[in-house]
Steps between C-alpha positions, in 0.01 A plus 500: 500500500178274484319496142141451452591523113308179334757196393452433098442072424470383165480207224406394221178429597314323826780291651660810679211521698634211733788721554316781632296235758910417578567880542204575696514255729855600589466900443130498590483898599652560130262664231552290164421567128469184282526501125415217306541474184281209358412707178898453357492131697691251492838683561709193456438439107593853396797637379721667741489830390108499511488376847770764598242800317241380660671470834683884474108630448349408819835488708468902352108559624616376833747716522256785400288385765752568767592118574817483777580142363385270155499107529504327188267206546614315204815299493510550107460878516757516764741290278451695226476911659560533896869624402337750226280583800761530782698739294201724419344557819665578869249317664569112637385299177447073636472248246452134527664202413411133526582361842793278420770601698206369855461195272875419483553645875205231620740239417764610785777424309353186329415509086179612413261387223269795407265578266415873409165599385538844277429663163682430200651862534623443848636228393703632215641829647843508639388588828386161528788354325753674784254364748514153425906491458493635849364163555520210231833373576336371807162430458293376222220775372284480228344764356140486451282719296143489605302736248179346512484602891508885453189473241306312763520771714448802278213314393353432791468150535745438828224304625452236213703236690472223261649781176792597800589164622501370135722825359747439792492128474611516148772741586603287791487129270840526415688506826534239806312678763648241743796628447443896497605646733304875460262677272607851463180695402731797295172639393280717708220350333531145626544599858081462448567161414701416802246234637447381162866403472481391875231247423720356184802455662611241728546665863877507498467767206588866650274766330633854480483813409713803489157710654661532896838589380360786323288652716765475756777646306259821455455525853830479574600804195225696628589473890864605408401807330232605777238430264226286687156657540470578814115541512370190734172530260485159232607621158282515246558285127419678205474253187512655177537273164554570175148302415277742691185299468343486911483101364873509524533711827299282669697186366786649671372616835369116490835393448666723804228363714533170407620223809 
């Protein structure tokens, strides 16, 4: 039967909150609690077993809260917990992962040159490392860790374009961008950055994200189990962080907002 029970989004810190403008543009009826947690940020330079901690507690106070379904924002937490997660809780449990397998699919058939854009810990997991040998014996990827990118946001200085194009310039230097094929942004983070990488890259450059796929993989758990809300009233976003400060709420409902 139809559940108004809220749906449980987190991440390390701000980036997740471009999945819940994904999420609420597709489920926009759906009541959604947000958890960032930019005190502990970044995610992707800690050890596993801290991220996984730190993950378990607020995966836990959503459940307490009565959440139908949890969406781990974060491609590093998901490498490193949404299995610990999945086998503690009944409820659907979506992670993310960087978008390569629509990078490789764009090529219809034909090799693919892609960059992806993540943390150093995304990078390093094995979740990652079965992900690309899906891949790599036909395309060429290179993996790309983009630290500097996460700060900028947590920070708040998204809008400093001459610090973002610079930071993603120098990540960018070493490769051919005439002959890249995509950018997979494999951080939730740099889907803020998406025209900044737009505006960098030559047109034939694909920029993507693994945002859509998400939100439409939750639909589709939560229409199978007869889960939907079926109020016809918008839901309502609660964001909750574990830096309190109404300076740092405010960043955030900024960054929902933002175009």
């Amino acid at each position: 039967m139809a559940s108004s029970a809220p749906i449980g989004i987190f991440d390390s810190g701000l980036g997740g909150l471009s999945v819940v403008r994904s999420v609420h543009a597709l489920l926009p009826h759906e009541d959604i609690l947000y958890f960032g947690d930019s005190a502990h940020a970044p995610y992707g330079t800690k050890a596993p077993e801290e991220v996984r901690e730190l993950s378990l507690d607020i995966a836990r106070n959503f459940v307490d809260r009565g959440a139908k379904a949890i969406v781990i924002a974060c491609n590093t937490a998901t490498s490193v917990c949404v299995n610990d997660l999945r086998r503690r809780y009944p409820i659907p449990v979506i992670g993310m992962e960087p978008a390569l397998k629509l990078a490789c699919d764009r090529g219809q058939g034909r090799p693919q040159r892609i960059i992806v854009a993540a943390t150093e810990l995304t990078l390093k997991e094995q979740k990652f490392a079965r992900l690309m040998d899906r891949f790599k014996s036909t395309h060429t990827i290179w993996p790309q860790p983009c630290p500097d990118l996460v700060e900028i946001v947590e920070s708040g200085r998204l809008d400093e374009g001459d610090l973002v194009r610079s930071t993603i310039s120098r990540y960018l230097s070493p490769y051919n961008l005439d002959q890249v094929d995509s950018i997979v942004l494999g951080c939730t983070h740099f889907v803020f950055f998406r025209d900044y990488f737009r505006s960098i890259c030559p047109g034939n450059v694909a920029i993507l994200d693994g945002n859509g796929g998400t939100a439409r993989h939750l639909a589709d758990r939560l229409t199978d189990s007869d889960q939907l809300n079926g109020s016809q009233e918008e839901g309502v976003i609660e964001i909750g962080n574990s830096d309190p400060s109404p300076a740092m709420i405010a960043y955030s409902k900024r960054l929902l907002d933002r175009p």
